[in-house]
PAMAR-522455 format. One record per residue (C-alpha): residue in one letter; x, z, y. Coordinates in steps of 0.1 Angstrom, whole numbers, plus 5000, padded with zeros to 4 digits. Each point is the difference from the previous one (the first is absolute). Layout:
<rs>
AXZY;...
</rs>
This chain:
<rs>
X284833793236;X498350195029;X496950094982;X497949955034;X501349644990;X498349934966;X497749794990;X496650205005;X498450074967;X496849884986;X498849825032;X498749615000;X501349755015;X498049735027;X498349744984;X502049715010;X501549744984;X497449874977;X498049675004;X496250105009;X498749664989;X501249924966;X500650404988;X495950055009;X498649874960;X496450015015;X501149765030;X501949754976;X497250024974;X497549905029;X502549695012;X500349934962;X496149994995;X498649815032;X503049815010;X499849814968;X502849734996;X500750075038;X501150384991;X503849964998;X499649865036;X498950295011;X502050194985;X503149835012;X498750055036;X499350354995;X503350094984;X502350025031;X496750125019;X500150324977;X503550074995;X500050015042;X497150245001;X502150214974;X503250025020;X500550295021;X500349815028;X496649935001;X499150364994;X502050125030;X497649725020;X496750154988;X500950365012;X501249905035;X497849745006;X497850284998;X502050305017;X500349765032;X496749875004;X498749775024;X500350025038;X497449835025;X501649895036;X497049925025;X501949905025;X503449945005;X502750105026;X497949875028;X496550114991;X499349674990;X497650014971;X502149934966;X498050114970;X502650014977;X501050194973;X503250094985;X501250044965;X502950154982;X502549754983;X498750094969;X496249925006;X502249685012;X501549964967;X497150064979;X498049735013;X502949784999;X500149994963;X495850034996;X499749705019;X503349804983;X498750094966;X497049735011;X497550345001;X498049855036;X497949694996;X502149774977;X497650004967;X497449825022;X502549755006;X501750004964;X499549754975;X500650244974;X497250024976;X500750414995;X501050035041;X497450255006;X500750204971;X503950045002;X499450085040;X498050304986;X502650104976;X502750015026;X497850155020;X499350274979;X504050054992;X501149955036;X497050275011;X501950244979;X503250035027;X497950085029;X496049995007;X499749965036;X501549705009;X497649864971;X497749985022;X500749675026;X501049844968;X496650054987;X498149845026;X502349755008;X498949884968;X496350164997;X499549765035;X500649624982;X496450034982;X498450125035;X501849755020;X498749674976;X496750065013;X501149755028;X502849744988;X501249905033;X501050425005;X501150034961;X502349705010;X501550185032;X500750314987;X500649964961;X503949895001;X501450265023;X497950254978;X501349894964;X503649995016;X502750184977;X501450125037;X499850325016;X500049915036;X498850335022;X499349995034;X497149915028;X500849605005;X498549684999;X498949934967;X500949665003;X504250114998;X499650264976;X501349954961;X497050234988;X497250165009;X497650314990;X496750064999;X497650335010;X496450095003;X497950205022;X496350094988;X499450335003;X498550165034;X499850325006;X496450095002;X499649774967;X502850024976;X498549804967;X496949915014;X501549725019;X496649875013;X499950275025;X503149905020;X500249955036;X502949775007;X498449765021;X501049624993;X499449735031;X499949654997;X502349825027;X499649705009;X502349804972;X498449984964;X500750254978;X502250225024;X498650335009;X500850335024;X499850324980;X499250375013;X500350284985;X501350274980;X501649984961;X500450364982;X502849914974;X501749705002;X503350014975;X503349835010;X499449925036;X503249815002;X498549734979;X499449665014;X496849924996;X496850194992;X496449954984;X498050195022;X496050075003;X497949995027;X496449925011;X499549715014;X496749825016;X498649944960;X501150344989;X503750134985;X502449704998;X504149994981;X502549925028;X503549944997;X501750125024;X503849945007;X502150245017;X501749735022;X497649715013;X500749655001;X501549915033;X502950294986;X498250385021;X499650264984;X495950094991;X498150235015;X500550294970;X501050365010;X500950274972;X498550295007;X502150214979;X501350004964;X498050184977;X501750394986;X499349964961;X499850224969;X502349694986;X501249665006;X502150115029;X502849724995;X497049785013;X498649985034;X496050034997;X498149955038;X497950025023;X499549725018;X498049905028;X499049645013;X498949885036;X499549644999;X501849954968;X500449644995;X498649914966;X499149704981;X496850034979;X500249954959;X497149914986;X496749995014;X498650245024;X497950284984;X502249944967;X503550245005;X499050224975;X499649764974;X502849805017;X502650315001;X498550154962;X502649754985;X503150165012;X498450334992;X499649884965;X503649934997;X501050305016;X498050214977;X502049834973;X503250135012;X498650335003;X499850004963;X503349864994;X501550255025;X498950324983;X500949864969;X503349975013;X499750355012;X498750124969;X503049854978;X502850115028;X498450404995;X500049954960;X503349825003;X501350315021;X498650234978;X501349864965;X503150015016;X500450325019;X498950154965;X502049834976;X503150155018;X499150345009;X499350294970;X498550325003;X499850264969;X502249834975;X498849675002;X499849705026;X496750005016;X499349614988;X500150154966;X497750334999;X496949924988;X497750065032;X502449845022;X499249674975;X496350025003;X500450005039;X502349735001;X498049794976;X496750045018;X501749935033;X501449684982;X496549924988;X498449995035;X503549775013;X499849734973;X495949985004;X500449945036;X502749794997;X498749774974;X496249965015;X501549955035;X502249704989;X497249874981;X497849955030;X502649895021;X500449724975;X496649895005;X500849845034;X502549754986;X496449854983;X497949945029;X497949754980;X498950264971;X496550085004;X500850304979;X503450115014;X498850005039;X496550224986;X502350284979;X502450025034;X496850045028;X498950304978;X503550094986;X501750085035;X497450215007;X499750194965;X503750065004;X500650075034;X497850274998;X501550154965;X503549915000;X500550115036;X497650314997;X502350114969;X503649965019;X500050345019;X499050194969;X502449814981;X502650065021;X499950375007;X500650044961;X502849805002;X501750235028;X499150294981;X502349834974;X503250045022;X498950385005;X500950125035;X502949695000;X497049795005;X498350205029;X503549935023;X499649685022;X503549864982;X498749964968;X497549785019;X497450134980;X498050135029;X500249635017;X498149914971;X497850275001;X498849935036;X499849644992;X497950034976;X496350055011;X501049715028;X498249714977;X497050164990;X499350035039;X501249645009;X497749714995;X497050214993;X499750344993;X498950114961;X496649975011;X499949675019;X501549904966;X497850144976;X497349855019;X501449694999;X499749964970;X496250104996;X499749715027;X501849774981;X497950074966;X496749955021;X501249695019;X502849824977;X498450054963;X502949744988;X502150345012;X498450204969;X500249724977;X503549975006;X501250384997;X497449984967;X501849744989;X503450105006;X498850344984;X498449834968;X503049794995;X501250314978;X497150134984;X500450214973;X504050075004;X499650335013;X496550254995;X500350195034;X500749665022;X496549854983;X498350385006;X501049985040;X498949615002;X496250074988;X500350305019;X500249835034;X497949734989;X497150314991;X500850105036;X499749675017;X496450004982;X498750275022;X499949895037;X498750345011;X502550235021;X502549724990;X502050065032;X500750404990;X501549854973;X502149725014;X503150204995;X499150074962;X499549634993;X502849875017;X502450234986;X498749944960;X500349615009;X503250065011;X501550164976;X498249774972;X501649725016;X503650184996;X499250114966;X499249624997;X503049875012;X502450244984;X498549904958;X500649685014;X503349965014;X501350385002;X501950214978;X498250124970;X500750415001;X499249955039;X497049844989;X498450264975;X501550255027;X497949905030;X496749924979;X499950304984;X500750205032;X498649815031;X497149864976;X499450244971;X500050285018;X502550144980;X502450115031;X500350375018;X499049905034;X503749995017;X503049834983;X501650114969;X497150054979;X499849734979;X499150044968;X501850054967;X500949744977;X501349735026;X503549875000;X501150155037;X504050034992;X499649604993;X498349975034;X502450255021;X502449814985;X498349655017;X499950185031;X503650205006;X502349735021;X503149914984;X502949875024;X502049685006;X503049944977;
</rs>
């Protein structure tokens, strides 16, 4: 043999061809624990979901959906004003299977007493192919909650948004097989304080239909169908939907400025746009859009937390794999002691995330549960700002893993990498969060009793979880300079309410693991430096992907 034709030595292969659904232990202990009798359901449904995400097929969509990234056309041939954009077969494909995997709007229409919660799981498994086109899927089914504020606009828009179809293009609604959903808030001489925008909203002469002017500073997926839009109108800032074709079949009056040049997300067209009388129809009363619009932000935040979980468990999954290949001084790198305590601790941070983000996804399949509906208001924000503040630092560990494999754009590692901040910034950035949830404790006390009572439901299984929970609560008792310490408190409830869920539900090792780390204290600062005594082969051994027979 031509030995520039053998095999090359000690290198690892692509991780392909393993299910990412029912090989991820934390993700089918999470389905196992809150899907109940329902769980084998869900697992069913995710089964094909996963071993797709696995194939190499899929991972050959993820890195040219990104390396040919959006286009925007103006105008066309003629001048004629277009505002279209253009998208790479694969972004093509990508949302194909997102939006046939029922991903969109169909657990508001389900019947399914666990809809909500095996939505979140596939989301959280199908998020793991590609990030970016995660996005219209999200508020295509963030917008359902928003849109019931009027039934008669719930009712026109609802089917074509819970449709299994992926039907792009600008057309009629009306002879379309499915539709998406988008949002525009932020302004540029605003961002998150939303009260201060100037999109001007005017009343025409037909109830309930307005002319909107102005200017929106990020608007995501600008080739969606409709949008929730805000704008101030005669009694102060007002919701809007606003469709990209009108009724009688023409085009609205919305021109993208430009797409947006990101640090990440590139597979996804984020916008500029501006309107010049925008035809709109009010949702919800004048003077009301924030409230109105907070209820797609709420669900949105939601999959923020379920998409850097997802991120979190593809860089551990990547990691545990890459290493359990590859040795380096007479031993495989999965094996060496240091190498263990990384990939434990990186494992630790996955399966937290994972299991709290399922659990209060969960919650919205019991709308009627006093205490379910409190724990979620104040649990979205706990975690969206700890789970998605963790991701970046979670996932440069994991690319050290690979060694300079991981710092090449094939390994895909730095895709993930550049990904990774992008939900901590969405939906509210860690401060709008963290004081969030300071407003929520002083306005919703049901909030407190529910995380005190989620907390307390395992008092006494584990010292350093009971030491963090009187710890906040001797926090919360002082009122003074309580804001400088909004970040503190958020991210010691957040954390208690991991620790919480993992005695719970999670595995044990992970379990004593993360409480004596994240809670006791006991923990370096960065990954691998957790303490001695733990079982961390047992939970590498959770973690490392094992393929499809």
């Amino acid at each position: 043999m031509d030995p520039l034709q053998r095999a090359p030595q000690n290198q690892a292969s692509p991780l392909v061809g393993h299910n990412v659904a029912t090989a991820d232990h934390a993700l089918m202990d999470a389905v196992t624990a809150f899907g109940g009798e329902h769980a084998s359901d869900i697992v069913a449904a995710l089964t094909p979901m996963g071993s797709l995400a696995g194939s190499a097929e899929a991972r050959e969509h993820w890195h040219l959906a990104n390396e040919n990234e959006p286009v925007l056309r103006t105008t066309d041939r003629f001048g004629n004003r277009v505002d279209e954009v253009e998208f790479h077969p694969s972004w093509h494909w990508l949302m194909t299977q997102g939006v046939g995997f029922g991903l969109t709007a169909e657990p508001w229409t389900s019947r399914s007493p666990v809809a909500h919660l095996q939505r979140a799981a596939g989301f959280y498994t199908w998020g793991q192919v590609e990030q970016g086109h995660m996005c219209p899927i999200t508020m295509t089914y963030a917008v359902i909650p928003a849109l019931r504020v009027d039934d008669a606009v719930a009712k026109q828009w609802t089917a074509g948004l819970a449709s299994r179809t992926y039907d792009f293009g600008l057309r009629s609604p009306d002879t379309k097989a499915g539709l998406l959903a988008g949002m525009g808030m932020t302004e540029k001489q605003g961002g998150s304080d939303l009260r201060t925008n100037q999109t001007q909203a005017r009343p025409t002469e037909a109830h309930g239909e307005y002319l909107l002017t102005g200017h929106k500073w990020f608007t995501s997926a600008p080739m969606n169908d409709i949008f929730l839009v805000l704008a101030q109108a005669p009694e102060g800032v007002t919701c809007f939907v606003v469709p990209r074709v009108r009724p009688d079949g023409t085009r609205n009056s919305v021109s993208i400025v430009r797409l947006k040049d990101k640090l990440g997300n590139r597979s996804n067209a984020s916008s500029e746009l501006e309107l010049n009388d925008t035809w709109a129809v009010r949702l919800g009363d004048e003077g009301r859009g924030i409230r109105t619009i907070i209820e797609m932000v709420s669900a949105t935040r939601q999959d923020c937390i379920l998409g850097s979980a997802g991120i979190m468990r593809k860089a551990v999954a990547e990691a545990a794999w890459h290493t359990s290949q590859r040795s380096a001084f007479g031993a495989t790198l999965a094996d060496q002691p240091a190498m263990i305590n990384v990939l434990a601790d990186l494992a630790v941070e996955s399966e937290a995330a994972t299991m709290v983000s399922l659990r209060l996804a969960s919650a919205v399949d019991k709308p009627h549960d006093a205490h379910e509906q409190a724990l979620r208001r104040i649990g979205l924000a706990l975690e969206k700002f700890w789970v998605c503040k963790r991701t970046p630092f979670m996932v440069a560990e994991a690319l050290e893993c690979l060694g300079g494999n991981g710092y090449v754009e094939e390994s895909g590692m730095p895709l993930l990498f550049r990904e990774s901040p992008l939900n901590s910034i969405w939906e509210g950035s860690g401060n709008v969060n963290a004081l969030d949830v300071l407003r929520a404790l002083a306005r919703e006390p049901e909030s407190l009793d529910a995380w005190i009572t989620e907390v307390g439901s395992v008092r006494g299984e584990n010292r350093h979880l009971d030491a963090t929970v009187d710890d906040v609560l001797t926090e919360l008792a002082d009122l003074s300079d309580i804001e400088v310490r909004a970040r503190r408190i958020a991210g010691r409830m957040a954390a208690a309410l991991q620790g919480t869920v993992l005695l719970q539900h999670g595995d044990a090792s992970v379990a004593d693991a993360f409480c004596a780390s994240r809670l006791g204290g006991d923990w370096g600062g960065t990954f691998g430096t957790l303490p001695r005594g733990l079982d961390l082969a047992g939970i590498v051994s959770r973690t490392t992907p094992h393929l499809e027979s």
